[in-house]
N, C-alpha and C positions, 0 to 999 in steps of 0.2 A: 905564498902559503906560509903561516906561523905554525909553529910547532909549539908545543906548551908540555914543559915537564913538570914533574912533581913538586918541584923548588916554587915556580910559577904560580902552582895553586893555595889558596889560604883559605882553609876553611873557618869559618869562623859558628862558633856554635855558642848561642845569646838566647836567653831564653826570656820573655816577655818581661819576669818578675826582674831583670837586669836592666832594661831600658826603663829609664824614668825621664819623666817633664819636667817637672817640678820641686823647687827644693824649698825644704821648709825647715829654717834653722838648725842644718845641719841633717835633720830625716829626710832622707826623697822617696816620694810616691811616686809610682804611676796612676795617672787620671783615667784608664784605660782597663783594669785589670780588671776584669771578671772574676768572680767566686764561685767553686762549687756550692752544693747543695750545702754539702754539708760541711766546708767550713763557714758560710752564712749562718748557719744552725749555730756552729760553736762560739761564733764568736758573737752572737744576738745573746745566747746562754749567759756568756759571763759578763753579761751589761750589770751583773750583780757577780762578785768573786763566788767561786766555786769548786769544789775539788772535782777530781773526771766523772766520779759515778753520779753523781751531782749533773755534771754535764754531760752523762748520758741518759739521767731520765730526763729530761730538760728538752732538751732534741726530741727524745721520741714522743713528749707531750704534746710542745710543740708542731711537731708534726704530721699529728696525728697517729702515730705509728708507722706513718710511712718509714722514715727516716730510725733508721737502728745503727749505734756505730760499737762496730766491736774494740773492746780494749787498745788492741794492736793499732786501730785504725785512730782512735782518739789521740792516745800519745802518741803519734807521729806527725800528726797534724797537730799535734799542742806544741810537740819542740821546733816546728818548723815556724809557727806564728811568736814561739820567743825568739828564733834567730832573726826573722824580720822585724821584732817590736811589735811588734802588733800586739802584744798578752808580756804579762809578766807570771813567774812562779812568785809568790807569798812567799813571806819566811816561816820556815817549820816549824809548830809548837813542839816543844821537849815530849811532850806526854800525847805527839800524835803522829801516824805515818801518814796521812793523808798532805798528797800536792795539791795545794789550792791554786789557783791562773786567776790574775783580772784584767781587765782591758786596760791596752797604755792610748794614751793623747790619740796616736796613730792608729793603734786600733780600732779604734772609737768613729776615726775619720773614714777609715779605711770599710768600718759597717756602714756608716750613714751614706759614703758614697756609691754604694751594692745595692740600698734602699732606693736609691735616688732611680739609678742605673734600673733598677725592675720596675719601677713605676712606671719608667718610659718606655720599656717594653711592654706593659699592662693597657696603656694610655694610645699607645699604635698599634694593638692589637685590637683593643676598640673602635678606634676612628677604623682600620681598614674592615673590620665585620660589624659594622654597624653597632658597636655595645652587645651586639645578642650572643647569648652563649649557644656555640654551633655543634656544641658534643653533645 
């Protein structure tokens, strides 16, 4: 019989956006990452720079109005796409308080591979229901 103490166990807590595959001069992706709803929204939004209210009517046009993001929810999702690169903040005009965000290299890759990634769920959603819309 083995016994295992507390010394013995290691928990290791890694969260998806930690693992990466691939390195790309120094930025690594993963090739795997899935996007919500609505960072796909935000960062489709700033394929042109934009400041938040900007990219929140952006979204919801896009959307249709499905998609609504409140303040709170915009700016934490904004500073979390600057700590990965994905977005950068503008530099501030003197004579404005508005943050503007634009997509960096990575971001850019990071949308197109989201694009790629739905298509193929679009593409095997078809093949297995015949193309016909079943709703």
């Amino acid at each position: 019989m083995t016994t295992i103490s507390d010394d013995d166990i290691i928990i290791y807590n890694v969260s998806l956006s930690d693992i990466t595959s691939r390195d790309r001069g120094g930025i690594t992706m993963n090739e795997n990452i899935a996007l919500t709803e609505s960072s796909y929204y935000i960062l489709l939004a700033l394929y042109n720079p934009q400041h938040g209210y900007g990219i929140m009517q952006e979204v919801e046009r896009m959307s249709n109005g499905r998609v609504r993001l409140a303040p709170g929810t915009l700016y934490g999702a904004l500073n979390t796409m600057c700590k990965k690169n994905w977005i950068i903040q503008l530099p501030i005009e003197q004579s404005s308080r508005k943050k503007e965000y634009k997509l960096t290299a990575l971001g850019l890759e990071v949308l197109k591979n989201e694009l790629e990634r739905l298509r193929e769920l679009v593409k095997n959603g078809d093949l297995v229901m015949g193309g016909k819309n079943n709703g």
